[in-house]
PDB file as gemmi writes it, atoms N, CA and C in Angstrom:
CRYST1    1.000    1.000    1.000  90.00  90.00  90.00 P 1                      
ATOM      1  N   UNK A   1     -84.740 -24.561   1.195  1.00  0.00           N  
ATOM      2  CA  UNK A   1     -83.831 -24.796   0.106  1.00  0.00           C  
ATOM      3  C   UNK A   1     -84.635 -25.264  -1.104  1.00  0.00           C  
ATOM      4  N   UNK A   2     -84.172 -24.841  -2.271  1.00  0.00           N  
ATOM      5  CA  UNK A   2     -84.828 -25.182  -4.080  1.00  0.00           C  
ATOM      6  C   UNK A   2     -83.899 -25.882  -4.060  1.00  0.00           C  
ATOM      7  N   UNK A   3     -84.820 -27.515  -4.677  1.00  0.00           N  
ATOM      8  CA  UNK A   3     -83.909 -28.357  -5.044  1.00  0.00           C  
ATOM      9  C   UNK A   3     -84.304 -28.433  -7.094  1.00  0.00           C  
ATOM     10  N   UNK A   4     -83.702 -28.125  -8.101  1.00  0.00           N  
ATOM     11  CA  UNK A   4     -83.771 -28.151  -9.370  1.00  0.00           C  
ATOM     12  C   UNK A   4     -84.559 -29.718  -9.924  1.00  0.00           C  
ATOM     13  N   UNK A   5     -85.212 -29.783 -10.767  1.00  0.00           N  
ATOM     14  CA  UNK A   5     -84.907 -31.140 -11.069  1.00  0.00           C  
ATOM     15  C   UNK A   5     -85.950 -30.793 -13.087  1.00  0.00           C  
ATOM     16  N   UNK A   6     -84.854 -30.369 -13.738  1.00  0.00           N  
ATOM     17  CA  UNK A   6     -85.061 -30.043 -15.052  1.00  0.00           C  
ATOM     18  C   UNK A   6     -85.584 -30.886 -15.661  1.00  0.00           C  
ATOM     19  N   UNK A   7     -85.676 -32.548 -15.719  1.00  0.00           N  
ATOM     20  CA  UNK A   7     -86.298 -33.445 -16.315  1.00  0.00           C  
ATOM     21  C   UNK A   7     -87.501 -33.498 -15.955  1.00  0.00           C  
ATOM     22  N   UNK A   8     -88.287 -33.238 -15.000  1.00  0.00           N  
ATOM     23  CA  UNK A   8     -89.458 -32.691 -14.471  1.00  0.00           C  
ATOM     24  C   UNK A   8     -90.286 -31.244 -14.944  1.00  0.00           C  
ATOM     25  N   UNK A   9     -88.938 -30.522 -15.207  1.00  0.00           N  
ATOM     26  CA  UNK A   9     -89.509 -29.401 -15.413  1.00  0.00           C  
ATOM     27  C   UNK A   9     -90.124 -28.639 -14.167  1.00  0.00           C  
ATOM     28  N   UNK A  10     -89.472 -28.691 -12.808  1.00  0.00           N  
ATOM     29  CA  UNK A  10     -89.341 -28.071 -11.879  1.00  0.00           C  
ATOM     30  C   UNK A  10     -88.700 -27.785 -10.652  1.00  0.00           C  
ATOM     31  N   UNK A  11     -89.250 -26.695 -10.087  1.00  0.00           N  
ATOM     32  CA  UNK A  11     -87.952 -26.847  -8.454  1.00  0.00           C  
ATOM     33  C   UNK A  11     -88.538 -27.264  -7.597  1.00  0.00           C  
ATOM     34  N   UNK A  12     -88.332 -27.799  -6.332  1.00  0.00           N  
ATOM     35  CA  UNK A  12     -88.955 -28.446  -5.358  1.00  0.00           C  
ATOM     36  C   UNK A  12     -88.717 -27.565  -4.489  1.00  0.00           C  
ATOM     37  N   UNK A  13     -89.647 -26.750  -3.546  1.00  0.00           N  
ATOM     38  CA  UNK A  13     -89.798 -26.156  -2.156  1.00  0.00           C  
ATOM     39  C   UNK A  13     -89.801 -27.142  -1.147  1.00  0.00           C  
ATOM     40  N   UNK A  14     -88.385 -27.862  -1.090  1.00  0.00           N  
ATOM     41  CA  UNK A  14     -89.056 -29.303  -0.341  1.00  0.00           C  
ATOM     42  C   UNK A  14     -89.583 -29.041   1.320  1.00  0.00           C  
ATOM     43  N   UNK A  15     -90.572 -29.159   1.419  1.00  0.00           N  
ATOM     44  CA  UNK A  15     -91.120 -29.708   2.881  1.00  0.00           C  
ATOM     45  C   UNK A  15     -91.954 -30.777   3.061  1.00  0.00           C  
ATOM     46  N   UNK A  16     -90.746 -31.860   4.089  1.00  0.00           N  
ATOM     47  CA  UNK A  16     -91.459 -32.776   4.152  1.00  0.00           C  
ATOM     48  C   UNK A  16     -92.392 -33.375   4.179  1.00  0.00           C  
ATOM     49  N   UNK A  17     -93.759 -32.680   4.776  1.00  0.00           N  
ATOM     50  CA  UNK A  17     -94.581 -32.864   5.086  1.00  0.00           C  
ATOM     51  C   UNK A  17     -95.330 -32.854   4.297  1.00  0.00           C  
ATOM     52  N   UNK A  18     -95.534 -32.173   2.950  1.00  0.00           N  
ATOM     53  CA  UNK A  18     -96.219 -31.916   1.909  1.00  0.00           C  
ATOM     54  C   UNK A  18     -95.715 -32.982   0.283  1.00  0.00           C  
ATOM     55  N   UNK A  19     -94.134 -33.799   0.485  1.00  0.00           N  
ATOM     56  CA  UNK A  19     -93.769 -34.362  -0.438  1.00  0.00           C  
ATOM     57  C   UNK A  19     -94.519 -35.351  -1.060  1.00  0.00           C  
ATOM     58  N   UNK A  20     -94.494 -35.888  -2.103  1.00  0.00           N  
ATOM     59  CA  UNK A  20     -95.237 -36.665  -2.430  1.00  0.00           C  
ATOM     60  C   UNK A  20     -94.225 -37.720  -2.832  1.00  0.00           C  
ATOM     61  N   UNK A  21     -93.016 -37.650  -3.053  1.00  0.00           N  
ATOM     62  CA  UNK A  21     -91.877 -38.450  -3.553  1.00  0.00           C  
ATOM     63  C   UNK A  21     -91.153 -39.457  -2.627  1.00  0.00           C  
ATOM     64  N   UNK A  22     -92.032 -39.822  -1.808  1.00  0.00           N  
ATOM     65  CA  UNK A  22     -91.966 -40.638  -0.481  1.00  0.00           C  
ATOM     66  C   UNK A  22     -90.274 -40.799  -0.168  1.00  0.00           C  
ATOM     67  N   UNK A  23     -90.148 -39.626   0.449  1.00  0.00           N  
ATOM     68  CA  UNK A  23     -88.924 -39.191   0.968  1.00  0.00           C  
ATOM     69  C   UNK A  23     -88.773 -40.204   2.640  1.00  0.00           C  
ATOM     70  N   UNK A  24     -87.618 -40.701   2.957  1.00  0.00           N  
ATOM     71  CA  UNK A  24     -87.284 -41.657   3.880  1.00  0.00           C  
ATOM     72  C   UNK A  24     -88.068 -40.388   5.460  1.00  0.00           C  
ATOM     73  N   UNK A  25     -88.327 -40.991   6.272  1.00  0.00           N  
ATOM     74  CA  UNK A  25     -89.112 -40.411   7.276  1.00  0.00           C  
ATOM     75  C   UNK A  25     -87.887 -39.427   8.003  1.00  0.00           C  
ATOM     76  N   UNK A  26     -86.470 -39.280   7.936  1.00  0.00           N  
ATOM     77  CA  UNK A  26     -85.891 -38.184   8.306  1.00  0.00           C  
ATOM     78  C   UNK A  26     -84.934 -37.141   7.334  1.00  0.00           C  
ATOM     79  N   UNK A  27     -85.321 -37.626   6.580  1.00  0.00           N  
ATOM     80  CA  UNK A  27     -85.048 -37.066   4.668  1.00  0.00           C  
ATOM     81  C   UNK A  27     -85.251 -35.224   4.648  1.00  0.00           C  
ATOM     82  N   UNK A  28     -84.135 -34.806   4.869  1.00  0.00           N  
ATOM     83  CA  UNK A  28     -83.895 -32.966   4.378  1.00  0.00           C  
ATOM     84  C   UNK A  28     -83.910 -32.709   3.241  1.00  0.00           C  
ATOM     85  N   UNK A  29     -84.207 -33.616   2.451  1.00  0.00           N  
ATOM     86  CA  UNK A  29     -84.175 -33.483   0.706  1.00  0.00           C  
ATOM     87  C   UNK A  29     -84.701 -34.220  -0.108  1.00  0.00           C  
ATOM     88  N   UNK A  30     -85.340 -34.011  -0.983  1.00  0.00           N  
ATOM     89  CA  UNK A  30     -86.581 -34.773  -1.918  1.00  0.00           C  
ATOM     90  C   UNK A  30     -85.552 -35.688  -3.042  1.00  0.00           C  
ATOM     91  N   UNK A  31     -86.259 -36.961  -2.743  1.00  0.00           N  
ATOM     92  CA  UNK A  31     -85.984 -37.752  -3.581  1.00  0.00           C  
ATOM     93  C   UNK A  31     -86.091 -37.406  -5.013  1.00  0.00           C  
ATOM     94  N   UNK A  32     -85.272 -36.394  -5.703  1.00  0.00           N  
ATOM     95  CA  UNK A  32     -85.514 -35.356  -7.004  1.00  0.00           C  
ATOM     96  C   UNK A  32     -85.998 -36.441  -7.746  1.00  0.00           C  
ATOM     97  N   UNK A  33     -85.184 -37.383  -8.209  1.00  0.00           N  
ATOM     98  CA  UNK A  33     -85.688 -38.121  -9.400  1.00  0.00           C  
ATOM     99  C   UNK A  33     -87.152 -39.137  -9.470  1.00  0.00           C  
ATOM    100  N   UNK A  34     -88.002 -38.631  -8.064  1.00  0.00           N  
ATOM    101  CA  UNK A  34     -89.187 -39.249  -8.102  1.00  0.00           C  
ATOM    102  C   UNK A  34     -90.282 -38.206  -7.933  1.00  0.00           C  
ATOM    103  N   UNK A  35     -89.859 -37.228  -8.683  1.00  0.00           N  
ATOM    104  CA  UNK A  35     -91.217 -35.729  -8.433  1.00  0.00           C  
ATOM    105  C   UNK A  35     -92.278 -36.193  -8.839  1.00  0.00           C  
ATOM    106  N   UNK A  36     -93.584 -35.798  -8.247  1.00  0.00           N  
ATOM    107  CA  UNK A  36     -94.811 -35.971  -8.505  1.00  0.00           C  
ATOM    108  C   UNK A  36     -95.752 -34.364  -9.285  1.00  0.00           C  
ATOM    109  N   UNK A  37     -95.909 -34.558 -10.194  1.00  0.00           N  
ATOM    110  CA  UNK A  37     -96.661 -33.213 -10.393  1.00  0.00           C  
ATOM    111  C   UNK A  37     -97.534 -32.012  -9.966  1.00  0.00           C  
ATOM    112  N   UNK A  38     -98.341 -33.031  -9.119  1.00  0.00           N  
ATOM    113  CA  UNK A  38     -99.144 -32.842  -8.165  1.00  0.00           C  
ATOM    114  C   UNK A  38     -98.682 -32.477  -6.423  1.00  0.00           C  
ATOM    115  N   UNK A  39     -97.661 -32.329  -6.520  1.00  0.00           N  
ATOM    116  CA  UNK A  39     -96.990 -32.283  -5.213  1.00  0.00           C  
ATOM    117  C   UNK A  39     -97.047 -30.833  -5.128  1.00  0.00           C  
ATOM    118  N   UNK A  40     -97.161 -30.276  -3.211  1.00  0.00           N  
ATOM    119  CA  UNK A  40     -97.707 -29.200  -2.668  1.00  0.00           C  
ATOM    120  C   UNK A  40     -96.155 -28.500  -2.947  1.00  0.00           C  
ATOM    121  N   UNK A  41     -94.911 -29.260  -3.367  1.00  0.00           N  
ATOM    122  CA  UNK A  41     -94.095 -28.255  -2.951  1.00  0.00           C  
ATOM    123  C   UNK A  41     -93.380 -27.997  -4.558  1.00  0.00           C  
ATOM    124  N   UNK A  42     -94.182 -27.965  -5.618  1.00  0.00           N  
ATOM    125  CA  UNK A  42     -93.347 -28.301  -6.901  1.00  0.00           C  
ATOM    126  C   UNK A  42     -93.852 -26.602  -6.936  1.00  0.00           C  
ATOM    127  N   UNK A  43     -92.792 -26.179  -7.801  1.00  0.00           N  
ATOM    128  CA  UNK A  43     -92.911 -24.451  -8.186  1.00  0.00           C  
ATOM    129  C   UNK A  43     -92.326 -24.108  -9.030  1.00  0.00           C  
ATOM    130  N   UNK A  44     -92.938 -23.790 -10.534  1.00  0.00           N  
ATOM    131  CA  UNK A  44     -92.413 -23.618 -11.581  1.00  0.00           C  
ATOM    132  C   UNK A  44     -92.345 -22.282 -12.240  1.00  0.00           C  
ATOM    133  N   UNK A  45     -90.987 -22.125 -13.085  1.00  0.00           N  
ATOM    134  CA  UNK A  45     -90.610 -20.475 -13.537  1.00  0.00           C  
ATOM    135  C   UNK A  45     -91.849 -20.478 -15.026  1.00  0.00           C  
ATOM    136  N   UNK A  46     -91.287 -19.413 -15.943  1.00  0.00           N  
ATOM    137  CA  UNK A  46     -91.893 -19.459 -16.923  1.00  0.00           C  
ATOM    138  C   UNK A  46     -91.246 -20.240 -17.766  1.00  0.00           C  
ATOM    139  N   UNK A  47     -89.866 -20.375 -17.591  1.00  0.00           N  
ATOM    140  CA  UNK A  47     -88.928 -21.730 -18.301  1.00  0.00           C  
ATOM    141  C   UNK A  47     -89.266 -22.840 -18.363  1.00  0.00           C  
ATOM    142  N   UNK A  48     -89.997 -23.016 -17.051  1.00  0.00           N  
ATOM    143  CA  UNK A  48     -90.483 -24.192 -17.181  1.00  0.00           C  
ATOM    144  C   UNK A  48     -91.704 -24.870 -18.117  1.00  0.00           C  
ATOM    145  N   UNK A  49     -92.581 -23.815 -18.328  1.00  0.00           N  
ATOM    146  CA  UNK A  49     -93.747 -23.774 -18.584  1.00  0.00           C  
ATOM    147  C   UNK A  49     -93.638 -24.072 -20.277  1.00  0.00           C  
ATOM    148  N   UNK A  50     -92.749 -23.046 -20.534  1.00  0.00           N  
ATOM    149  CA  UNK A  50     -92.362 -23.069 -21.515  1.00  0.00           C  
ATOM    150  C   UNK A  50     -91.762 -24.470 -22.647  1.00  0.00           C  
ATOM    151  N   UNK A  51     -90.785 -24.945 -21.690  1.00  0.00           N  
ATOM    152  CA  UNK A  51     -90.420 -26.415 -21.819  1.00  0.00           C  
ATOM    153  C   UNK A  51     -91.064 -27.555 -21.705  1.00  0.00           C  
ATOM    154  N   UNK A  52     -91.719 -27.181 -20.829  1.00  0.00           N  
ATOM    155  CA  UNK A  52     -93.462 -28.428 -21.342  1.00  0.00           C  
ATOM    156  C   UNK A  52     -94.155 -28.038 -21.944  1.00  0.00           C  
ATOM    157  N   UNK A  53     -94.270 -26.745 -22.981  1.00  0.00           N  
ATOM    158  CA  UNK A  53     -95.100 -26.863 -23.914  1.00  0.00           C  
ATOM    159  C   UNK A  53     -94.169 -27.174 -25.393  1.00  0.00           C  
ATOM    160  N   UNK A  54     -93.166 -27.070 -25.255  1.00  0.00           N  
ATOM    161  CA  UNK A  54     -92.432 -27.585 -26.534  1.00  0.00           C  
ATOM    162  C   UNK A  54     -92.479 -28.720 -26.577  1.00  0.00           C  
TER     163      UNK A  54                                                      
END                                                                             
């Protein structure tokens, strides 16, 4: 599942195992409002790209 999180400027491929948003240890879904940039599961359109360069 893509979880959105537009204030970030991306979608999350969440898997646990790779989160960086220290999701609770039986957590099916990323703590959106704590994305890390650097995280293995962040995946961005060209919208996005776009919106962080404005």
């Amino acid at each position: 599942m893509l979880y959105d999180n537009p204030d970030a400027f991306l979608i999350c491929a969440f898997k646990h195992d790779n989160a960086l948003c220290d999701p609770e240890p039986d957590a099916t879904a990323p703590r959106q409002y704590a994305c890390q940039t650097d995280c293995g599961n962040t995946v961005r359109t060209d919208g996005h790209a776009r919106g962080m360069r404005e």
